[in-house]
C-alpha positions in Angstrom: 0.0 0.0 0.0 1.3 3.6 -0.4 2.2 5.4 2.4 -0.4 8.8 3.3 1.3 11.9 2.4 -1.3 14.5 3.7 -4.0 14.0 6.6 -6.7 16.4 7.0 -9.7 16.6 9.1 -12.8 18.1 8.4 -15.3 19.8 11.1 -18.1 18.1 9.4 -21.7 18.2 12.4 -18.8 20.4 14.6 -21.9 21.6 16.7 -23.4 18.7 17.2 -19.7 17.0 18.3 -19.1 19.9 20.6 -22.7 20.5 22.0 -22.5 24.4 20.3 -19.1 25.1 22.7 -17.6 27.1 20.5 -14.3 26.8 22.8 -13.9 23.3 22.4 -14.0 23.6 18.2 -10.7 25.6 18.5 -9.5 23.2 20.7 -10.3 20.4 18.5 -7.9 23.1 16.0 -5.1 23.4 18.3 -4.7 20.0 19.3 -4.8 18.7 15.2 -2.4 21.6 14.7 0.3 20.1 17.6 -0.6 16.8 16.4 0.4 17.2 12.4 -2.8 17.6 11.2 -2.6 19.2 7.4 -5.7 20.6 6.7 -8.4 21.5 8.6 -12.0 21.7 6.6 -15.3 23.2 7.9 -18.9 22.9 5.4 -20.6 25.9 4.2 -25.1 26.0 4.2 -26.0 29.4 5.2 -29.9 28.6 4.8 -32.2 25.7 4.3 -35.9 25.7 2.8 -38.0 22.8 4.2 -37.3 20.9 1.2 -33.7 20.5 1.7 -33.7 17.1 3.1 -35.6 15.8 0.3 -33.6 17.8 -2.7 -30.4 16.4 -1.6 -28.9 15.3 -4.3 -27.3 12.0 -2.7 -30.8 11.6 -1.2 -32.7 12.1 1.6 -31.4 9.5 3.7 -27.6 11.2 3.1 -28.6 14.1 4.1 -25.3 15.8 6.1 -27.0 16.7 9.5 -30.1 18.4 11.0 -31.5 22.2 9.2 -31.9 23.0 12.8 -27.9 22.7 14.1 -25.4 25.0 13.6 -23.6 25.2 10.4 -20.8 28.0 11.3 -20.1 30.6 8.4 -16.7 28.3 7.2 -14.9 31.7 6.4 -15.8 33.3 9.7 -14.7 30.3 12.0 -11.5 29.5 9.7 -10.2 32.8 10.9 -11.3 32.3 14.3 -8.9 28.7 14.2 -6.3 30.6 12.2 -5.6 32.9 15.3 -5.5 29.8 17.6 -3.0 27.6 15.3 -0.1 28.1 12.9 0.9 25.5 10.6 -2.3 23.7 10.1 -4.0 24.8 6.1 -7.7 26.3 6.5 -10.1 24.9 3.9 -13.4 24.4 3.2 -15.7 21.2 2.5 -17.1 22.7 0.8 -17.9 26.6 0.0 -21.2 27.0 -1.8 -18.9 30.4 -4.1 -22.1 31.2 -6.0 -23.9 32.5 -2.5 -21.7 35.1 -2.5 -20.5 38.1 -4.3 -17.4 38.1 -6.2 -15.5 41.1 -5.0 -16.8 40.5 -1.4 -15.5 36.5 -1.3 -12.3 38.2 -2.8 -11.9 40.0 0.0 -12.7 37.0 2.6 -10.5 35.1 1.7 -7.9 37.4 1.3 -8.3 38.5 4.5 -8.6 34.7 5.8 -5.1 34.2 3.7 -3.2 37.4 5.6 -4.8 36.5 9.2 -3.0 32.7 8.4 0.1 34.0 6.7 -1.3 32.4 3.6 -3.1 29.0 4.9 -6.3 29.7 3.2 -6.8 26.7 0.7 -10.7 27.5 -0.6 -12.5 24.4 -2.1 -15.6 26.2 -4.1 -18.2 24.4 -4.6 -21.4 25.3 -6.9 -24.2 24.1 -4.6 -27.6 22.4 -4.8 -30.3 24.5 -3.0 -32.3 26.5 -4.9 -34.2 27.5 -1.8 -31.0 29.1 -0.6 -29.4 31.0 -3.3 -33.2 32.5 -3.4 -32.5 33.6 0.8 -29.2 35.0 -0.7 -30.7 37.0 -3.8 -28.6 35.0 -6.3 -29.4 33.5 -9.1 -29.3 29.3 -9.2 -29.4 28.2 -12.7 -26.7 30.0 -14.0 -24.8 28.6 -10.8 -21.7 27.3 -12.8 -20.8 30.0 -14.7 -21.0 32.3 -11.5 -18.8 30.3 -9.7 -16.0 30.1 -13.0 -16.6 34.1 -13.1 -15.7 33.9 -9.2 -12.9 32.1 -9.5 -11.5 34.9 -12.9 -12.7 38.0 -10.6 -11.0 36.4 -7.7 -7.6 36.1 -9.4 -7.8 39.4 -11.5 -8.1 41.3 -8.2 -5.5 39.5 -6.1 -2.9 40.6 -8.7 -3.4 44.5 -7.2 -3.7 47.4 -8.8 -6.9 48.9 -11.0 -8.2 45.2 -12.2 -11.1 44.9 -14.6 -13.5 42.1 -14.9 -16.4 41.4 -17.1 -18.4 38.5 -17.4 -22.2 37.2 -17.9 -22.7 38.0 -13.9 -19.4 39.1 -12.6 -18.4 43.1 -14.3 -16.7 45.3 -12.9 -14.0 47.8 -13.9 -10.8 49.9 -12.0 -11.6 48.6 -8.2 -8.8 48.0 -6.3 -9.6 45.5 -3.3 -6.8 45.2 -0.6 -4.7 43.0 1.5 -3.7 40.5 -1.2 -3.1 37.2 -0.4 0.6 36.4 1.0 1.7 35.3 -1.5 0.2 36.8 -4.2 -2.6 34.5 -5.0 -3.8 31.1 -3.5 -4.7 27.5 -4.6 -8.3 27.4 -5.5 -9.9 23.5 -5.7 -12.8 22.4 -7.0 -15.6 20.1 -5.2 -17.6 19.5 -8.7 -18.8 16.0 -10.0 -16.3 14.6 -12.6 -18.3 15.0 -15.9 -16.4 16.0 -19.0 -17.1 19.7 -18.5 -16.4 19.6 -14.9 -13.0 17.8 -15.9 -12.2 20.8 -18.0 -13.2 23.3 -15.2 -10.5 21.7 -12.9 -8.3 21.3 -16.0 -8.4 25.5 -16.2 -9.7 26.5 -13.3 -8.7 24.4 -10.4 -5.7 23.8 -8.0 -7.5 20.2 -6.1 -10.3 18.1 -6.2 -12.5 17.3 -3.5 -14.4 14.6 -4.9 -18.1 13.5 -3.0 -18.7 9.6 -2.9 -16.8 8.5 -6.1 -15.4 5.8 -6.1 -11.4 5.2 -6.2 -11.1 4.3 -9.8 -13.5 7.4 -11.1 -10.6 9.5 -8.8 -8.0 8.2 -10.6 -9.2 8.1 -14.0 -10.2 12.2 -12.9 -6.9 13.0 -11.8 -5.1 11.4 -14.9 -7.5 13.5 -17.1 -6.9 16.6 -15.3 -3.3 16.3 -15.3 -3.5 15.5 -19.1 -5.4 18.4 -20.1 -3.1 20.7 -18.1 -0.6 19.8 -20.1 -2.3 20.3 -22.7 -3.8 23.8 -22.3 0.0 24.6 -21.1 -0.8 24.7 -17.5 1.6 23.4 -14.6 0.9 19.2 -13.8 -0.1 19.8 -10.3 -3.6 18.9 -9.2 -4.3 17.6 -5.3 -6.9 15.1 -4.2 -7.9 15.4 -1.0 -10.7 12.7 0.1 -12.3 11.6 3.4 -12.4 8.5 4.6 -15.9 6.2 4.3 -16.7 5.6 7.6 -17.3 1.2 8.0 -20.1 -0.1 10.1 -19.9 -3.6 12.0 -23.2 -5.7 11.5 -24.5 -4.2 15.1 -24.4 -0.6 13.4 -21.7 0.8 15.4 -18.6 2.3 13.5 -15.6 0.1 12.7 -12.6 2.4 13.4 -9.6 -0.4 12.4 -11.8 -1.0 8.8 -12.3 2.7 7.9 -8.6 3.7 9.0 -7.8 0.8 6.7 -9.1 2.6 3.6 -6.2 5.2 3.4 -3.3 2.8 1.7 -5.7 2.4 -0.9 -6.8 6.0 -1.3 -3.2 7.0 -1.3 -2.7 4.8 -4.2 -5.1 5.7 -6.1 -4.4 9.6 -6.1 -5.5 11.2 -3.0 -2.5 13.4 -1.8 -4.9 14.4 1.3 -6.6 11.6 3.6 -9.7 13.0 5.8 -11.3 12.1 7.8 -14.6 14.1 9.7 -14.3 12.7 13.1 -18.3 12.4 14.3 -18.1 9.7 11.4 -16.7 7.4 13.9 -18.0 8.8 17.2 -20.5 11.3 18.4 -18.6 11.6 21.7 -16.2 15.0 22.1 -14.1 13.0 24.3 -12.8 11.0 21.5 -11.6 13.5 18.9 -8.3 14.1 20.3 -7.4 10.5 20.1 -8.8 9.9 16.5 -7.1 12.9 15.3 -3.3 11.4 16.7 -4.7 8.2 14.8 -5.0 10.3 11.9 -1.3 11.7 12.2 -0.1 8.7 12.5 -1.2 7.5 9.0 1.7 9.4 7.8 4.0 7.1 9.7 
């Protein structure tokens, strides 16, 4: 099996984990910081219509947690961990772009980038909701295109200076929007299915892949096509995979912690530069996070 080169961990149900103690979610941060940890993720839903649960698009019975728990702005609470931590990567799992406003998401995550002395690794996402990009005043069938213009504005701005922009939503012309990022710009990924044109959007658009439930030979086959149309459109051959772990279940219905940690020599194999794992996947109790994340830090041997 290959050996794990990145760990991450991803604050998936982080209210529910830490009974809304907001205190105990950056200590969850600190101790995966001390521990190794390489990324840190946290999910983005700012809204949910009463028909959420049943428009999920891996279906009802997937459905990632209650409409009636807290789902922390991932922006907001990724600076809030940034100024408790310092090597860990901040990232997302993954941000719904197309909720917000170009220039202003710039500016986030600028901002995010400078408060981390450039951590900030954004995985944008196009969403699924129509209910809320209606609570946000944005439009939901032209989702995708928002979300490429996002990703355009976002880079024309972070080169400072007067930067224009013009595109079916996104126009603007001569703003200048301050900090820039440390270093310039930042890796932006992709958490898109893997059709043919979403390969080509992570082919030009994309720095990483966070893939949903595919399976490990749809990642590869992904990653190979990314990396070959790179080349071809002249682009550098660097493309990260960063996938969590599928939580296995013993017959009783209790999680399997030895058969899903099992997973990662596979994954690694396959592509995935970044191993995840969202610890409530394998227990509910606060108690135990510290000692699944040291298991997770261990993967790297």
């Amino acid at each position: 099996m290959g050996a794990v080169r990145q760990v991450g961990i991803t604050l998936h149900r982080i209210g529910v984990l830490t009974g809304g103690d907001i205190g105990k979610v950056l200590e969850m941060a600190q101790v995966a910081d001390a521990a190794g940890i390489d990324m840190i993720s946290v999910p983005d839903h700012i809204s949910f219509g009463p028909g959420a649960r049943e428009e999920y698009p891996q279906g009802p019975d997937k459905f990632p947690g209650g409409i009636d728990e807290d789902w922390y702005e991932p922006l907001t609470l990724l600076a809030a961990i940034a100024s408790v931590t310092t090597q860990i990567r901040l990232s997302t799992a993954i941000l719904i772009s197309p909720l917000r406003s170009a220039v202003f998401l710039a500016k986030q995550l600028a901002t995010l980038d400078r408060i981390s002395n450039g951590r900030a690794v954004p995985v944008f996402g196009a969403g699924w909701h129509r209910a809320e990009f209606a609570s946000c005043n944005m439009p939901f069938d032209t989702k995708f295109t928002h979300m490429e213009e996002q990703i355009g504005a976002c880079r024309a701005l972070w080169k400072g200076g007067a930067q224009s922009f013009h595109g079916t939503i996104v126009n603007f012309d001569d703003l200048w929007s301050y900090p820039l990022p440390v270093n310039g710009d930042m890796p932006i990924w992709l958490g898109i299915k893997p059709s043919p044109r979403n390969i080509e959007r992570m082919a030009r658009l994309g720095n990483g892949w966070l893939p949903a439930m595919e399976s490990l030979e749809v990642i590869a086959d992904t990653k190979a096509k990314v990396l070959a149309r790179k080349t071809e459109l002249g682009l550098p051959a660097e493309f990260t995979i960063r996938k969590g772990l599928v939580p296995v279940y013993r017959a009783d219905g209790t999680p399997d912690a030895d058969a899903t940690f099992a997973q990662a020599g596979a994954m690694t194999e396959a592509g995935v530069d970044v191993v995840d794992l969202a610890p409530i996947f394998l227990s509910g109790d606060y108690r135990d996070a510290a000692s699944l994340i040291e298991r997770m830090a261990a993967l790297k041997g």
